[in-house]
N, C-alpha and C positions, 0 to 999 in steps of 0.2 A: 636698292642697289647702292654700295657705296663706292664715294670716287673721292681720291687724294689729291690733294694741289699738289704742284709742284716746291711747294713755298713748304708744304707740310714735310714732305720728302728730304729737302733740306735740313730744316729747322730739325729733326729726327738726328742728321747723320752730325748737324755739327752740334747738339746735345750733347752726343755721349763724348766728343771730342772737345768740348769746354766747360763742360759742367763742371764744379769743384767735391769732391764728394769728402766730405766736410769728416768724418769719422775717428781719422788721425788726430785731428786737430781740437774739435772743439768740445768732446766729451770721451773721457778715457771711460774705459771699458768697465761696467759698473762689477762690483762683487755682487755673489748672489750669496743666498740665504737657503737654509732648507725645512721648511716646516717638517711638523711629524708627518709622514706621510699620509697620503689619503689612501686607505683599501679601493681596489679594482675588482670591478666585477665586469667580467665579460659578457656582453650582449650575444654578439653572434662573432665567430672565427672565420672565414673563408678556404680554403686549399690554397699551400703554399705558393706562391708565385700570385698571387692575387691582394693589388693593391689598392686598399679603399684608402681615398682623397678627398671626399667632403660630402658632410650631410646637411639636409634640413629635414625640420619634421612640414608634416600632412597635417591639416587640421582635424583629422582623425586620430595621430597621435600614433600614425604609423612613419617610419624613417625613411628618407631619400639618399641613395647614397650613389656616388661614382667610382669609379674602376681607372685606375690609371696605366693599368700593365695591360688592359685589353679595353675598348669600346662600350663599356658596359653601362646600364643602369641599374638598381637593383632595389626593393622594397623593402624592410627590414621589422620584423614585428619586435618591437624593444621588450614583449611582456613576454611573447611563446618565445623567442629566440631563434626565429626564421626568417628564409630571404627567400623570395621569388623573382624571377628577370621580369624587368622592364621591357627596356629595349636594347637592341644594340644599334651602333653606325659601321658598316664595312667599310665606307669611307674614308674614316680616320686611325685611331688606333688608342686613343686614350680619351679620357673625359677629367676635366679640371673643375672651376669652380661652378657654384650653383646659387642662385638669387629666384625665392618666389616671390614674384610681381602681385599676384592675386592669389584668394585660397585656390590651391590646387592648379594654380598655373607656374609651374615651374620653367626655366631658362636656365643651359648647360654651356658652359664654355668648351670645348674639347677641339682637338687637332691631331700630330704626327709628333711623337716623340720614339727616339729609340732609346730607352734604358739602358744601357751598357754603356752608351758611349753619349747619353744626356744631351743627345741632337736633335732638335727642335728646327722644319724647315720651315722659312718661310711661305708664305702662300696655303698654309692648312688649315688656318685656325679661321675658327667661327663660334656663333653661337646659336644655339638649339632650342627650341621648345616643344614641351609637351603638354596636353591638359590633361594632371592625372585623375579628372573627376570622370574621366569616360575609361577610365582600366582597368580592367575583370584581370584579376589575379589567379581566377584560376584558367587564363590562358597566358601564360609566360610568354615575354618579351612582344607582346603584341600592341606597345602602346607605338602611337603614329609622334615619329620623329621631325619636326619640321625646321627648315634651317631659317633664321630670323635675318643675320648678316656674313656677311666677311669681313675679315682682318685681315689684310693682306701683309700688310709691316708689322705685326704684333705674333708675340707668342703669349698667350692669353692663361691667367691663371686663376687668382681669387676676383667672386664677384660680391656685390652688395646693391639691395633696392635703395635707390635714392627717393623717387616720388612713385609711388604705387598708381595712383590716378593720370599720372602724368603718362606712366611707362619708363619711365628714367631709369637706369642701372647704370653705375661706376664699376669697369671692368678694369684691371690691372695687365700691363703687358711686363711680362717677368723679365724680359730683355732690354728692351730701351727704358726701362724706367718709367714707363708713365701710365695714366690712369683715362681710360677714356670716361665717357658718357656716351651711352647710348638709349636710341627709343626703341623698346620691343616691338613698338605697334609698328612702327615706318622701316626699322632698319636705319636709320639715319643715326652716325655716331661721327664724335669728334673726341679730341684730343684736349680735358678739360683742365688735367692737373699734370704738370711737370715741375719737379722740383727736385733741387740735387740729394735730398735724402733718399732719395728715389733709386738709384743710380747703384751700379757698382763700382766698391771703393778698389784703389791699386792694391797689387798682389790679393786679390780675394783668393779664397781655394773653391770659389764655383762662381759662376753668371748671375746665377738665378738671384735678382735682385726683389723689387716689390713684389709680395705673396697673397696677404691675408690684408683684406681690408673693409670696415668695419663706418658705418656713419652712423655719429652720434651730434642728433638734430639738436640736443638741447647745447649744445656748444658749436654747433655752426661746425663742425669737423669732422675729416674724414682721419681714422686714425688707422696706421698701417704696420704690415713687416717687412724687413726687406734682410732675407736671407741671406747675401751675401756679404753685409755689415753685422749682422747678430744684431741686430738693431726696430727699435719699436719707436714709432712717431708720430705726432699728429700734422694735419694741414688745413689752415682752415678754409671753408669755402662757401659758397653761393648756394645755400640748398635749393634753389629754382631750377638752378642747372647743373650745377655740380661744376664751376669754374672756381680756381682757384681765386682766393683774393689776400694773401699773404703767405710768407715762408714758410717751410716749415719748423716744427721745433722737435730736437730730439730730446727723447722723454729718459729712454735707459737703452742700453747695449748689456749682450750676457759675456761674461769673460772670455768664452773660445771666440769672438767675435765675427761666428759663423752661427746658423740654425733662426729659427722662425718662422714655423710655418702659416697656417691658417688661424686666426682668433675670433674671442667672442666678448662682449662687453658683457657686464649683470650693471645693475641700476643703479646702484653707484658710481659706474664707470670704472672699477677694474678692468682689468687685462687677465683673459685665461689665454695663457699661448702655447698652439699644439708647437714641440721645440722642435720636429725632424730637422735635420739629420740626427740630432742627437735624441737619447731616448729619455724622456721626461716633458711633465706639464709643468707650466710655472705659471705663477702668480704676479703680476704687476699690477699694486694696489696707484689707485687713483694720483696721491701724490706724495707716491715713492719712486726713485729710480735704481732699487733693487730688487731683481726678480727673485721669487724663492720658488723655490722647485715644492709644488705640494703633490707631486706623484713617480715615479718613476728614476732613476737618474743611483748614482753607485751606492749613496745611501739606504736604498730601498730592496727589499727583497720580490715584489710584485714589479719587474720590468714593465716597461710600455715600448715596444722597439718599432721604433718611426711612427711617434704620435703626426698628424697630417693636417684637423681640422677638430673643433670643439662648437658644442653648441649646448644650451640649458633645455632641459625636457620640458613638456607643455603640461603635461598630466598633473592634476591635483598632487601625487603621492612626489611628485618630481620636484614642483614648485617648494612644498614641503621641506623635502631634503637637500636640495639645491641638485637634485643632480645636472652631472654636467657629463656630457656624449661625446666620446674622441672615436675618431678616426684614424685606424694606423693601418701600417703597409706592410707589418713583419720583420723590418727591418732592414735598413733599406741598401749595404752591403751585398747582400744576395743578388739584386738586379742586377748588380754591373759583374759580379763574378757569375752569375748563371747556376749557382748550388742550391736552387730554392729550398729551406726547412720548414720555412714560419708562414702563415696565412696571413694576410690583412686581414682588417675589420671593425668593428665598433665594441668601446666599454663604457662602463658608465663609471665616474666618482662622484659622490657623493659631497658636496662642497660646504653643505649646511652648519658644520661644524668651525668654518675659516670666521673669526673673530673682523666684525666689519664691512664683508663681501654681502652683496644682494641687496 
């Protein structure tokens, strides 16, 4: 069970009421670059009005993925180019991000959102688990859903495993700007990272602030997106607990100074950034603060419309070519107007060719 002070309650409301959200000020809006583009190849499509939001692979090397326009879970063969249901939640109505704790222990973040009008209530969100190492595929949707916690103050989006042994995961609340820690085993979570990169900056053209977040152990840091600045940044912190222990630093902003959705580091510490709302992948190399779009975007003739989440394949043939797994939504226009055309789903590019990356 989770229980809030009243100290936390506050501390929340007068956040977003004095935080400085530094964006105007302390780093103008970077130029971006466009490599040659990278070829897309599409894994699997879904039916229009179906928005996939974020995957991991299975240590089998089969894909996890979630559904944000409906409750869904969904299994993805990256090689036959098939999906099977997992599960669903009636309860809710979408599913956000996803962190595996252990092999084949997956944790879903999901809530109430309504798409048309990007309303997120309070009181919905939580987070999920299932163990996909008990789910026969060929009984659809039959995997057993179990609720971990509640977020009562949060609308909950991208997650990341902090300590696997521990059960630690750093959860993102897209609204207040901040980062929890939570324990999968206990349900016991707190409020580790607040920091004003966090936040959404004045006049944004959406809420949706921290998205994609990302720890990277060998730098003590959690590194993030935050949607509503067009902006990518790191924080450094406590890998015991995932508590912050200094500011953060912003790394680069994209010139519309909106989009940044889910990300993934390669071992160098680039940046692959899914960009929804806008439609392109981009690249933020280690210590650059210019993104260059290497997929999608007016240059390109192979669109990406509402890339969501990226992740690098496991597979010998993957490691090989770098490929790298995006997540999209079809674009993401349709949900608020209701004219579904395009399907969400997963592609793969191919990154092996980026001079430096991996």
């Amino acid at each position: 069970m989770h229980f809030i002070s009243l100290t936390t309650v506050l501390s929340l409301a007068l956040s977003a009421l004095s935080s400085p959200a530094p964006y105007p000020l302390d780093l103008a809006p970077s130029s971006k670059t466009t490599s040659s583009p990278l070829p897309v190849t599409t894994v699997y499509q879904f039916e229009p009005g179906k928005w996939a939001e974020a995957l991991e692979f299975r240590p089998c090397g089969q894909l996890v993925v979630n559904i944000l326009s409906s409750p869904e879970i969904y299994q993805i063969d990256p090689v036959a180019g098939t999906a099977v249901l997992v599960a669903t939640n009636p309860n809710i109505t979408a599913f956000y991000g996803i962190a595996q704790v252990a092999p084949d222990q997956f944790y879903f973040a999901g809530g109430n959102i309504t798409l048309k009008t990007s309303t997120k209530p309070l009181g919905t969100y939580s987070v999920f688990h299932i163990d996909m190492s008990k789910f026969d595929a060929s009984s659809p949707g039959s995997a057993n859903l179990e609720k971990v916690a509640d977020f009562p103050l949060a609308t909950l989006n991208g997650m990341f495993t902090l300590d696997a042994e521990k059960g630690l995961v750093l959860v993102g609340d897209a609204t207040n700007g901040v980062i929890y820690t939570l324990n999968v085993y206990t349900g016991e979570n707190a409020i580790t990272i607040d920091d004003p990169l966090l936040k959404t900056p004045p006049n944004a053209t959406t809420k949706l602030n921290v998205n994609g977040i990302v720890v990277r152990p060998k730098d003590s840091a959690v590194y993030f997106t935050n949607t509503a600045a067009g902006a990518y940044g790191k924080i450094p912190i406590n890998l015991e607990d995932g508590k912050q222990t200094g500011p953060g630093v912003l790394l680069a902003t994209n010139p519309e100074k909106r989009g940044g959705d889910d990300l993934t580091l390669d071992a160098a510490g680039n940046a692959f950034v899914a960009e929804d709302p806008l439609d392109f992948v981009s690249l933020i190399r280690k210590d650059s603060s210019t993104p260059e779009i290497i997929a999608g975007g007016a240059d390109d003739t192979e669109t990406i419309p509402g890339p969501t989440a990226a992740k690098f394949g496991t597979s010998k043939e993957d490691v090989e070519r770098g490929g790298l797994y995006v997540t999209f939504n079809g674009g993401i226009a349709q949900y608020t107007s209701g004219n579904f055309t395009n399907g969400g789903g997963v592609l793969r590019l191919d990154t092996g060719s980026l001079e430096g990356c991996h």
